[in-house]
C-alpha positions as CSV (number, residue, x, y, z in Angstrom):
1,X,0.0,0.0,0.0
2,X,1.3,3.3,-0.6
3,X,-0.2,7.0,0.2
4,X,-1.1,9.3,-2.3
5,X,1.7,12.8,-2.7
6,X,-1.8,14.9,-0.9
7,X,-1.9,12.3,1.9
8,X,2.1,12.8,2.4
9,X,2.4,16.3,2.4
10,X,-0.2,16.8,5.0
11,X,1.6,14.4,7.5
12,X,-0.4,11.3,7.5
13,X,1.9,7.9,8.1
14,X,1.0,4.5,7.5
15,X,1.9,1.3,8.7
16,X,0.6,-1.5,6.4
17,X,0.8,-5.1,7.5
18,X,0.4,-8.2,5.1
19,X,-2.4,-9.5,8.2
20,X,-3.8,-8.5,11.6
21,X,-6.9,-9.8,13.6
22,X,-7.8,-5.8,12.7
23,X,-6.7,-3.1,11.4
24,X,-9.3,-1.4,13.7
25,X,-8.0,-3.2,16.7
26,X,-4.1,-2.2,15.7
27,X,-4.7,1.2,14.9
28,X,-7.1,2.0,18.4
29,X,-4.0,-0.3,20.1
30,X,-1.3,2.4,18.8
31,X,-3.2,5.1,20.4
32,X,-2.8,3.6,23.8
33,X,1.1,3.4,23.3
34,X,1.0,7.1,22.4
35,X,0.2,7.1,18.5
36,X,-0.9,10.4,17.8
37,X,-1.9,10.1,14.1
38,X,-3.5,10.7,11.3
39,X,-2.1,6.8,10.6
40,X,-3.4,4.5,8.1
41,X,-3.2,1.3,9.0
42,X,-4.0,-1.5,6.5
43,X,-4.0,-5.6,5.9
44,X,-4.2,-7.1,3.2
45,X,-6.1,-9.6,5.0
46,X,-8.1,-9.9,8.2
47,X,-8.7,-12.7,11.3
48,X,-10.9,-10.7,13.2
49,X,-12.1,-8.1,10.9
50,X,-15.5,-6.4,12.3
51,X,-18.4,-4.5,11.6
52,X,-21.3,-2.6,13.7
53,X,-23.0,-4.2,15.9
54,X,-20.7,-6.6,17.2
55,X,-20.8,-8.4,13.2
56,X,-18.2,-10.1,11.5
57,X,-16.3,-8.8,8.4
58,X,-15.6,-11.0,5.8
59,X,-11.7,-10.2,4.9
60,X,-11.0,-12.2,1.5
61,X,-7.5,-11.1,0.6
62,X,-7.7,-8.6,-2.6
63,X,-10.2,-6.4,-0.8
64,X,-9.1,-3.3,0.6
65,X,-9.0,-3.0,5.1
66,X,-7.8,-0.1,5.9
67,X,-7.9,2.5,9.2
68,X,-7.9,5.9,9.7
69,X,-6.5,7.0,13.4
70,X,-7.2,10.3,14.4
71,X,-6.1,11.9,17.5
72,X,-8.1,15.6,18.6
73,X,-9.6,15.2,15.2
74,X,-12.6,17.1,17.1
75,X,-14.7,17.2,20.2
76,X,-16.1,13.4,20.4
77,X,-19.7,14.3,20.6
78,X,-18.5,15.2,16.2
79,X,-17.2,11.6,16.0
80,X,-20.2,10.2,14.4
81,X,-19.9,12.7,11.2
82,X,-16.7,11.0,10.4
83,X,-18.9,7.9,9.2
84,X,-20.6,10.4,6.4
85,X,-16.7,12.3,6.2
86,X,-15.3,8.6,5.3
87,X,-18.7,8.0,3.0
88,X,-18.4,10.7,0.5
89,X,-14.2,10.0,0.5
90,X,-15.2,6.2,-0.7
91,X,-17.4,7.3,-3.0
92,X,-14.6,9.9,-4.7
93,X,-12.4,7.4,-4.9
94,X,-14.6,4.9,-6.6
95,X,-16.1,7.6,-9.1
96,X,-11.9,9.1,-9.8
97,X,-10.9,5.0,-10.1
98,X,-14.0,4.1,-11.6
99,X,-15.8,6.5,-13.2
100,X,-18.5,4.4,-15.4
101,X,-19.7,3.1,-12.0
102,X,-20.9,7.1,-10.8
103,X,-24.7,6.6,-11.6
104,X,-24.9,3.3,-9.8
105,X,-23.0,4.4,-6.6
106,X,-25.3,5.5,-3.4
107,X,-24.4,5.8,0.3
108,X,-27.2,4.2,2.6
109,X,-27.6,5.3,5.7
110,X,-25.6,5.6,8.1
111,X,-22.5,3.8,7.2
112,X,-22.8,1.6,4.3
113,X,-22.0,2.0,0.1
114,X,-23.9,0.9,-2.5
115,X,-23.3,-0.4,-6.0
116,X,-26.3,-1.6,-8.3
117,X,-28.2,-1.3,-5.2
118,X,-25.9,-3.8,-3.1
119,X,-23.4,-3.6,-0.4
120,X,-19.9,-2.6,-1.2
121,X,-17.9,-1.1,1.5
122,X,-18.4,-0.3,5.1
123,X,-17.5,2.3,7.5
124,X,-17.0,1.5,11.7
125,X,-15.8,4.6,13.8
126,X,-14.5,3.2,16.7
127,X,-13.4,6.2,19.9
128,X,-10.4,5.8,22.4
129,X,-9.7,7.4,25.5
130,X,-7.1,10.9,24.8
131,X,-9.1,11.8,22.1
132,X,-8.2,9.3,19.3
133,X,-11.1,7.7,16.7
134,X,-10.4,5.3,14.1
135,X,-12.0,5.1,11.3
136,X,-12.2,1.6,9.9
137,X,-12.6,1.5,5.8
138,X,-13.3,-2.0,4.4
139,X,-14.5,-2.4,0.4
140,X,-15.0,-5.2,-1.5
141,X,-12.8,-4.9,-4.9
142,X,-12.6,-8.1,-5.9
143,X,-15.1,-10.4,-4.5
144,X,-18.1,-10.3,-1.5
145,X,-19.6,-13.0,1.0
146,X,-22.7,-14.6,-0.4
147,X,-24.6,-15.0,2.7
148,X,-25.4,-11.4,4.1
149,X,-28.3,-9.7,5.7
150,X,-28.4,-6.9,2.7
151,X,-27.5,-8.3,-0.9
152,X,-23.5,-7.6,-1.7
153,X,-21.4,-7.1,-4.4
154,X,-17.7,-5.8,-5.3
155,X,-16.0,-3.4,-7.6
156,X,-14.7,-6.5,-10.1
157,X,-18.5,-7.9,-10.4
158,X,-19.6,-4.1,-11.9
159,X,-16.4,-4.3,-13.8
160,X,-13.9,-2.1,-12.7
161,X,-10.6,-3.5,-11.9
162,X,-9.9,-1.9,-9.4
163,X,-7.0,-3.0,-6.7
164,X,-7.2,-2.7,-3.2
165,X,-4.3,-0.9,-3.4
166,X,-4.6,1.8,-6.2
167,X,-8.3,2.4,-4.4
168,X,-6.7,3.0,-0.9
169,X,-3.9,5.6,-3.0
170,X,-6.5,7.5,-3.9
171,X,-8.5,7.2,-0.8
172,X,-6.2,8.9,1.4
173,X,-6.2,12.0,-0.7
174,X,-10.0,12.3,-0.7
175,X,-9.9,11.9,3.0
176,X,-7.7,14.1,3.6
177,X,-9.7,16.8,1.6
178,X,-12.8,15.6,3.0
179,X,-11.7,16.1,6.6
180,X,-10.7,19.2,5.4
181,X,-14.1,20.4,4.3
182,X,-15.4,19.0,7.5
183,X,-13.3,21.1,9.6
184,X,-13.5,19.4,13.1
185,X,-17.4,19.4,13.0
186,X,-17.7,22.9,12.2
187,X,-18.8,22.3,8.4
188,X,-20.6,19.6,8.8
189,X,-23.7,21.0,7.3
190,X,-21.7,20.8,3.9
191,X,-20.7,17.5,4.2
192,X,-24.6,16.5,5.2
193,X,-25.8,18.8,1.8
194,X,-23.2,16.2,-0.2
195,X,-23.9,12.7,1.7
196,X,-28.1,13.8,0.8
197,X,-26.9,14.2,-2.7
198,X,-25.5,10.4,-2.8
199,X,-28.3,9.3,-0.4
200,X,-29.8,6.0,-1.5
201,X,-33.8,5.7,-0.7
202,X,-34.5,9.7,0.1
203,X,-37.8,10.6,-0.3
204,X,-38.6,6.7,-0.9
205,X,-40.3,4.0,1.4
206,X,-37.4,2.5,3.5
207,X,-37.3,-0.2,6.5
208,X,-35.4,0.8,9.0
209,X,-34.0,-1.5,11.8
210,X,-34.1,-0.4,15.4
211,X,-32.8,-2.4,18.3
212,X,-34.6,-5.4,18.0
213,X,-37.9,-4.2,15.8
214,X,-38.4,-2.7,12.7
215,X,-40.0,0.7,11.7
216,X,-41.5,1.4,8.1
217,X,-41.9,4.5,6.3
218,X,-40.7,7.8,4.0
219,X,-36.6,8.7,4.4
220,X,-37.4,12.4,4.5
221,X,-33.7,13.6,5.5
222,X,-30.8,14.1,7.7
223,X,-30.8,16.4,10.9
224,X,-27.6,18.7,11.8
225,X,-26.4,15.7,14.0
226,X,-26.8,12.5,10.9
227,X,-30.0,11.4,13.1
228,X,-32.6,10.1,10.1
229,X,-35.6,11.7,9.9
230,X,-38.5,8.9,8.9
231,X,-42.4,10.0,8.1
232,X,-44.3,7.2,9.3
233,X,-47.4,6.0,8.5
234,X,-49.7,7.6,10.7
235,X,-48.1,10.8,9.8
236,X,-45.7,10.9,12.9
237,X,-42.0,11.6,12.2
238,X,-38.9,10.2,13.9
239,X,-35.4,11.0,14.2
240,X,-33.6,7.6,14.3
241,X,-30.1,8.3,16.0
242,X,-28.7,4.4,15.6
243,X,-30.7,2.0,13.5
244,X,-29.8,0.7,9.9
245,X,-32.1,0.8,6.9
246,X,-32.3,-2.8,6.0
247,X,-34.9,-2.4,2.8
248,X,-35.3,0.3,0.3
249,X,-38.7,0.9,-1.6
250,X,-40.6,-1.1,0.5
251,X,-44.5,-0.6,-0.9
252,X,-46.2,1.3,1.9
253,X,-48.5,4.4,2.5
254,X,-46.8,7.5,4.4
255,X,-49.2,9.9,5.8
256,X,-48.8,13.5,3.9
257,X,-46.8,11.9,0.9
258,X,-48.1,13.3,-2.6
């Protein structure tokens, strides 16, 4: 793996391994021996790879792991906007590696990527004591697990050969100008105008899962904190904090939709 000239000149390391159990796990493990960052850290395979919720990420060498440690990157109640800061870099890289794919990519709330409407890449910000976050980066380039929850699918299946490693080269400029934009939290209103732009499912019927239940209806928007604003049924509307939308276009009626 190897940084991109943008990513060098603004002082971000990396340490690249051939495997770890995580490259989460590694990079939240050099901030507690004093690691102050920004350090990629990436594997070219995975033991222990994870996703939210506790699940497991499939690590089939040729896909791209790769984290992002940050240390005072902002206050931590901003931590959560690096999920749509590391969304919109993933999609720039795809679209500048791959640009044929740009009218199939979408980001789906909160923390997943899209491609033909199926699972590519996802995003796990993981916080530290001392102020360091990790951003953990994992896409599938050249193949995707069979058996998930949402339908998946990888770069090589579209038709872009793409490698893990000329995806991460670019990826680390388009983070670093992302973060840039997003200036500690202070901008995040621009980043939310461009994450609604790539949104998959706005102003459509979505299922959204919620702790351990399910809640139906129109994806409306995103408030100034990434909380989802849902229009049920009955006409009620929600701001979901932490839930995943686990269906898009699910036939339903939404009170006050035209």
């Amino acid at each position: 793996m190897q940084l991109d000239p943008k990513a060098l000149a603004a002082g971000v390391g990396l340490s690249a391994h051939e495997s770890l159990v995580s490259t989460n796990a590694e990079a939240l493990a050099r901030a507690r021996c004093g690691e102050r960052g920004p350090l990629w850290v990436t594997a070219e395979g995975q033991s222990g790879g994870r996703g939210r919720r506790g699940r497991t990420w499939i690590s089939e060498p040729g896909n791209l792991f790769a984290s992002l440690l940050l240390t005072e990157a902002s206050p931590p109640e901003h931590w959560p906007e690096l999920a749509f800061v590391a969304a919109l870099a993933i999609h720039d890289a795809v679209v500048e590696c791959a640009p044929g794919l740009r009218a199939q990519l979408a980001i789906k709330w909160p923390n997943d990527l899209l491609l033909a409407e199926r699972k590519f890449s996802g995003i796990l910000i993981e916080g530290e004591g001392q102020g360091a976050v990790v951003v953990g980066i994992g896409v599938n380039c050249i193949n995707h697990p069979s058996d998930t929850m949402y339908p998946a699918t990888d770069l090589a299946t579209a038709g872009a050969a793409v490698s893990a490693q000329t995806l991460f080269s670019v990826l680390s400029a388009k983070m670093v100008e992302r973060l840039a934009q997003w200036s500690a939290g202070a901008h995040f209103f621009t980043i939310r105008a461009d994450w609604l732009a790539r949104a998959a499912g706005r102003g459509q019927p979505i299922r959204v899962r919620v702790a351990d239940h399910d809640l139906v209806g129109r994806f409306d928007d995103i408030d100034a904190q990434g909380r989802l604003l849902l229009s049920l049924p009955d006409g009620a509307r929600k701001a979901i904090a932490a839930g995943e939308i686990v269906e898009l276009a699910e036939p339903l009626h939404v009170g006050g939709a035209r």
